[in-house]
N, C-alpha and C positions, 0 to 999 in steps of 0.2 A: 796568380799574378798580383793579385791585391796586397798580398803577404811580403813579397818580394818588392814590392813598392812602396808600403812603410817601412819595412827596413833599411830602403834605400833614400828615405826621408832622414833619417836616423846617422848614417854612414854610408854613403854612397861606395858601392863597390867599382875598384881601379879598372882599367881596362887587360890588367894581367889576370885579376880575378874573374872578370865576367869571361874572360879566353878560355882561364882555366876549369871552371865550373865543372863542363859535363865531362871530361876526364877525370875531375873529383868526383863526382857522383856514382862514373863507371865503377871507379877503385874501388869507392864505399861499397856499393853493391856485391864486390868480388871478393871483400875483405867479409863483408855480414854472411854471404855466401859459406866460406870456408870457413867461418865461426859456426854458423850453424851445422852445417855437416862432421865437423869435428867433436862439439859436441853432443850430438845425438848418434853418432858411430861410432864416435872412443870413448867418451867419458860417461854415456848415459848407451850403454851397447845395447839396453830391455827398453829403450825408448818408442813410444806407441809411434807410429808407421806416421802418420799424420806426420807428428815432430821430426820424423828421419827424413821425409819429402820437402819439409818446409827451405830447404836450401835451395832447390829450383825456381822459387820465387824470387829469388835476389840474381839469379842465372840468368830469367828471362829480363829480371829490369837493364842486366847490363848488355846483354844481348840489344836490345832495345835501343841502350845509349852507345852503342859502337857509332863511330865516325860515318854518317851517312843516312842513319837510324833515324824514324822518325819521333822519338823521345827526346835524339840528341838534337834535332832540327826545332823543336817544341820549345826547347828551352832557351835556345838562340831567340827563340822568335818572342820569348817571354824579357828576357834580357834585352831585346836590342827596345821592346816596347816601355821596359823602365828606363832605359836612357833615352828614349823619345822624349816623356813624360818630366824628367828632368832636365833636362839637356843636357851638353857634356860639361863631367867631371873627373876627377882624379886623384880622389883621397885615395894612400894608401890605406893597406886594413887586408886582413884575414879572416875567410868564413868556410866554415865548418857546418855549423849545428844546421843552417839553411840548407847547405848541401844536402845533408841523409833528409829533413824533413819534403825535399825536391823528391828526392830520390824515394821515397816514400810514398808521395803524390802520385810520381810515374806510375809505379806498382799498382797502388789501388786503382788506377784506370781515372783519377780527379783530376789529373792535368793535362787530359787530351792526348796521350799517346795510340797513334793509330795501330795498331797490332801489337801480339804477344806471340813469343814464339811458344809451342806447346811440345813439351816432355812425356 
């Protein structure tokens, strides 16, 4: 939360961005998901088991931020508390890099996500 609130010191995120957020996080998740698994089954086919499973970890975090989920609910409640914190604005602007470092957060269990689904 503290992260996403200096940033938002910085560049305040629009209200199409903070909508679109945890749909971008899912992606990200599904996109790092299907990078990993393609490369530790096709292009690294003698990859140690550990690296073939690590694609399940980006499964559950999107799992997680489906519509209703409580990762996706987490981050609403993280977002609607920086726009508390500032009040309202509406600079345009594009964000990325915040996205996956969120979506990263989820995963390790640092951002409050109540469950994981388990493979």
């Amino acid at each position: 939360e503290s992260l996403l609130t200096a940033y938002d010191a910085v560049r305040p995120l629009s209200a199409a961005e903070q909508a679109a957020l945890p749909a971008l996080m899912r992606a990200n998740a599904l996109i790092v998901a299907w990078y990993r698994w393609r490369a530790f089954h096709i292009e690294v086919a003698d990859a140690p088991q550990e690296a073939r499973e690590s694609y399940k970890e980006m499964v559950n975090i999107a799992l997680l931020l489906e519509e209703g989920g409580g990762a996706r609910a987490e981050v609403k409640r993280v977002l609607a508390s920086v726009e508390a914190a500032r009040g309202a604005s509406s600079q345009p602007g594009f964000l990325m890099s915040l996205e996956s470092w969120l979506c990263w957060m989820i995963g390790s269990g640092l951002l409050g996500s109540d469950q994981r689904s388990e493979e």
